[in-house]
C-alpha positions in Angstrom: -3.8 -72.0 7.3 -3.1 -68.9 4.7 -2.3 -68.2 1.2 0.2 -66.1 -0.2 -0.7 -65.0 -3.9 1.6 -64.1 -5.7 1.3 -59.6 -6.9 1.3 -59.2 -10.5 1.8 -55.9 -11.4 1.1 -56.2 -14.8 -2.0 -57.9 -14.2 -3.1 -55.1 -11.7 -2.6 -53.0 -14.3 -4.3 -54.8 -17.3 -7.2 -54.9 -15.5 -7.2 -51.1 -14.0 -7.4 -50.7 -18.0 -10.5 -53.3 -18.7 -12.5 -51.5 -16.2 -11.2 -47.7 -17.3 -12.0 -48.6 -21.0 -15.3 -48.2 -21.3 -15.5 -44.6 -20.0 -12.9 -44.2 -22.6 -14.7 -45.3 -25.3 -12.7 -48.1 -25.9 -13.9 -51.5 -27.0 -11.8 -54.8 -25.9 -12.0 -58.0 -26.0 -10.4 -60.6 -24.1 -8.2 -63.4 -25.5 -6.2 -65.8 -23.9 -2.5 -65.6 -23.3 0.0 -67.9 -24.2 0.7 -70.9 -21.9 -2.9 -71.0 -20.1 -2.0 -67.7 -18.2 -5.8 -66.8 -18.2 -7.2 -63.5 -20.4 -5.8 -60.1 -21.1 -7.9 -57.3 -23.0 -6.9 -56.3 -26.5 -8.4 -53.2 -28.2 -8.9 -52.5 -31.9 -6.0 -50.7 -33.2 -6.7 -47.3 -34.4 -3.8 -45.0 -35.8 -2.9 -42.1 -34.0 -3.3 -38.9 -36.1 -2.0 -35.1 -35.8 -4.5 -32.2 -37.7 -2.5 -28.9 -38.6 -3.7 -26.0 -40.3 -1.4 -23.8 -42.0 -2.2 -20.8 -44.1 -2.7 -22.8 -47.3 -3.3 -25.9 -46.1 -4.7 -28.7 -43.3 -2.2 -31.9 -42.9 -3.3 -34.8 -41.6 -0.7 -36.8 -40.3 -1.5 -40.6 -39.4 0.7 -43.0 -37.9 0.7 -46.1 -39.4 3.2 -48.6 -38.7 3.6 -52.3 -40.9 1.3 -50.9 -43.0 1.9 -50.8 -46.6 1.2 -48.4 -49.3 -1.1 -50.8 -50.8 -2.8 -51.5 -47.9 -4.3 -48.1 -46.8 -6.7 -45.6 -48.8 -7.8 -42.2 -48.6 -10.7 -41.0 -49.7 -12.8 -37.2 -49.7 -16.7 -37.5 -49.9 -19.5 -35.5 -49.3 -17.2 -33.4 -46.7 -15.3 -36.1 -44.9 -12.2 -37.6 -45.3 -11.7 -40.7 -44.3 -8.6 -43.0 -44.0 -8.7 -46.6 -43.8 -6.6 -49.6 -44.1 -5.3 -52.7 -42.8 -2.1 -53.9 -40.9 -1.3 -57.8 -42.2 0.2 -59.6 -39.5 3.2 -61.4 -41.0 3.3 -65.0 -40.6 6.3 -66.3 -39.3 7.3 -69.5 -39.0 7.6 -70.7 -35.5 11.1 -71.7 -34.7 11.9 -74.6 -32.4 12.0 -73.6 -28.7 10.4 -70.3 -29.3 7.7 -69.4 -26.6 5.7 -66.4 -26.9 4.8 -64.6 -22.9 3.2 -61.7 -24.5 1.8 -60.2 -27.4 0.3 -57.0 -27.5 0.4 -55.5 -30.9 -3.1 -55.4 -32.7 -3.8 -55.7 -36.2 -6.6 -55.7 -38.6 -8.4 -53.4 -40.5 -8.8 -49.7 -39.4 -11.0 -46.4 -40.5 -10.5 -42.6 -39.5 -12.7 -40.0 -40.5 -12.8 -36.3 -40.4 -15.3 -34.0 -40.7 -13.5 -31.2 -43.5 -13.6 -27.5 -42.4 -15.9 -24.9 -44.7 -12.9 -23.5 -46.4 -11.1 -26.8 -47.2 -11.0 -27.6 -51.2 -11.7 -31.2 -51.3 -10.8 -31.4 -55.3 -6.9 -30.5 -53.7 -6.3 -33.1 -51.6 -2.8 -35.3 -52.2 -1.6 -38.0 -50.0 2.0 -39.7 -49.7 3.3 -42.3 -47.5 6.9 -42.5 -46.2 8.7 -45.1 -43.3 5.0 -45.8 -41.9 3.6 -41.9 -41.6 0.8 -41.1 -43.8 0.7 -37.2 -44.8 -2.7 -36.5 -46.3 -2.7 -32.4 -47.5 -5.9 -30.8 -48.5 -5.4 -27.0 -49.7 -7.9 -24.1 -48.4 -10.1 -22.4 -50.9 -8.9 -19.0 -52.2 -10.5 -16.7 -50.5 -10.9 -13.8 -47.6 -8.8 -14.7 -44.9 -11.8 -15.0 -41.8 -11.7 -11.4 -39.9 -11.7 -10.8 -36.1 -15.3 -9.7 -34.8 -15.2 -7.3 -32.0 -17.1 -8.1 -29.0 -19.6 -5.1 -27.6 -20.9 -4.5 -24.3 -24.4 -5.0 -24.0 
């Protein structure tokens, strides 16, 4: 007599990812999914962020969506920045007949830091926040631009 299991790609795939995490330095945790479906792996949510430098400037950019104003902080000490936060899940009410198959979106707190280059001026740093981007600017010391050094034979 034989079986015939039934292929989940999605499954395949979620756990390609629980086995690939840990070279990736990712930690998850498992949870269970709605209806008794067994576990899936979640990972701590950490906003995705963009460093620029300009001729003035360096712009950290952070991505941080459902996060309020009030609910993230940046701060400069010692040479680091670091941003941090927390994204609130919402509580909704559950309506009548609603299932949930999937959820997927993390929340809780988060923390970014950044080690700042020599010539950054951590007294100039401003930060706004705008449809769930964060744009943290810290202005470069006054100084000598850095000059190209020639490279000899030896």
């Amino acid at each position: 007599m034989s079986s015939l299991l039934k292929w989940d790609p999605v499954r395949e795939f979620e756990e390609f990812g629980r086995r690939l995490a840990p070279w990736l330095g990712r930690q998850g945790r498992e949870i269970l999914k709605p209806e008794g479906e067994g576990t899936m792996a979640v990972f701590d949510w950490s906003p995705s962020v963009d460093v620029t430098e300009g001729e003035k400037e360096y712009v950290v950019t952070a991505e941080l969506p459902e996060v309020k104003k009030e609910d993230a902080k940046v701060t400069v000490e010692n040479g680091i920045l670091t941003i941090s936060g927390e994204r609130r899940k919402e509580q909704e009410e559950k309506k009548e007949g609603t299932r949930y198959h999937r959820v997927e979106r993390c929340y809780g707190a988060f923390l970014r830091s950044f080690v700042l280059p020599e010539d950054a001026d951590p007294s100039r740093v401003t930060a706004t926040m705008k449809d769930g981007v964060l744009k943290v600017r810290i202005e470069k010391r006054p100084g000598t631009p850095p000059t190209a050094v020639p490279i000899g034979a030896s």
